[in-house]
Every structure is written in C-alpha cells, then in structure tokens.
Steps between C-alpha positions, in 0.01 A plus 500: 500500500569152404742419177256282333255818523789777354535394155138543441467823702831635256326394190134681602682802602710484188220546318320717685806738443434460118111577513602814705739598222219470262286753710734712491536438123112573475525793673774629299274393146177687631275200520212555698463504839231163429764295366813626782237482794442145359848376492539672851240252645699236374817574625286561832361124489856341412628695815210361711653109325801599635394555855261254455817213420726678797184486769392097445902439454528646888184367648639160295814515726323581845315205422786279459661607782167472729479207676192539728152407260312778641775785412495316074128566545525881589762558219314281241200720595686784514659442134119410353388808653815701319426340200185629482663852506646390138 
C-alpha cells in the first residue's frame, strides 16, 4: 500500500468501525430487521470503497513501474475491467 493511499484507507475503516457499532446498537434496541439489514448493505458498499481505493492504488503502482506500452495496456484494461466489479 502506498502512504498517500493509508490515511484515507484509516479514515474509511474508522468509520466503518463506528457504523458497525451502531448495528450492533440496533440490534441491541430491537429495530427491525428492515432498518439493520439496511445499514448492513452499507457497511457492505463502504467495504467494497475500500477495496475498491487499495485495488486501483496497486494496479496504479504496476503501472508506474511498467515500462513496456503493451504491459500499461493489459493492467489499464485489467483495472477498467476490476472497476467494473465495483
């Protein structure tokens, strides 16, 4: 992982940490499954940022350290492809 990348990774994950407490605070207050399954999903979609940030930050590097054209046009590929996924 690069160290431009970590600070924003810490802060996501930081506050992914806090929306899991509040599940757990949901689950604890009886709210309905609804409103917990929804807040589940989100946590689920702010992982998937998370990967998301670490996958393009990796394929960003192997691209900056390729130096023949034809192997920055399989991992460019490669990362539009992954993005997709997201």
């Amino acid at each position: 992982m690069t160290h431009h990348k970590k600070p924003e990774i810490s802060k996501r994950l930081a506050r992914i940490e806090g929306q899991v407490r509040g599940i757990q605070r949901m689950v604890n207050e009886d709210k309905t499954y609804a409103d917990i399954v929804q807040q589940i999903s989100a946590v689920r979609a702010a992982l998937d940022g998370v990967i998301e940030i670490m996958v393009k930050d990796l394929v960003d590097h192997y691209v900056s350290q390729t130096r023949d054209e034809r192997g920055k046009e399989v991992v460019i590929e490669l990362m539009d492809t992954v993005s997709n996924i997201f």
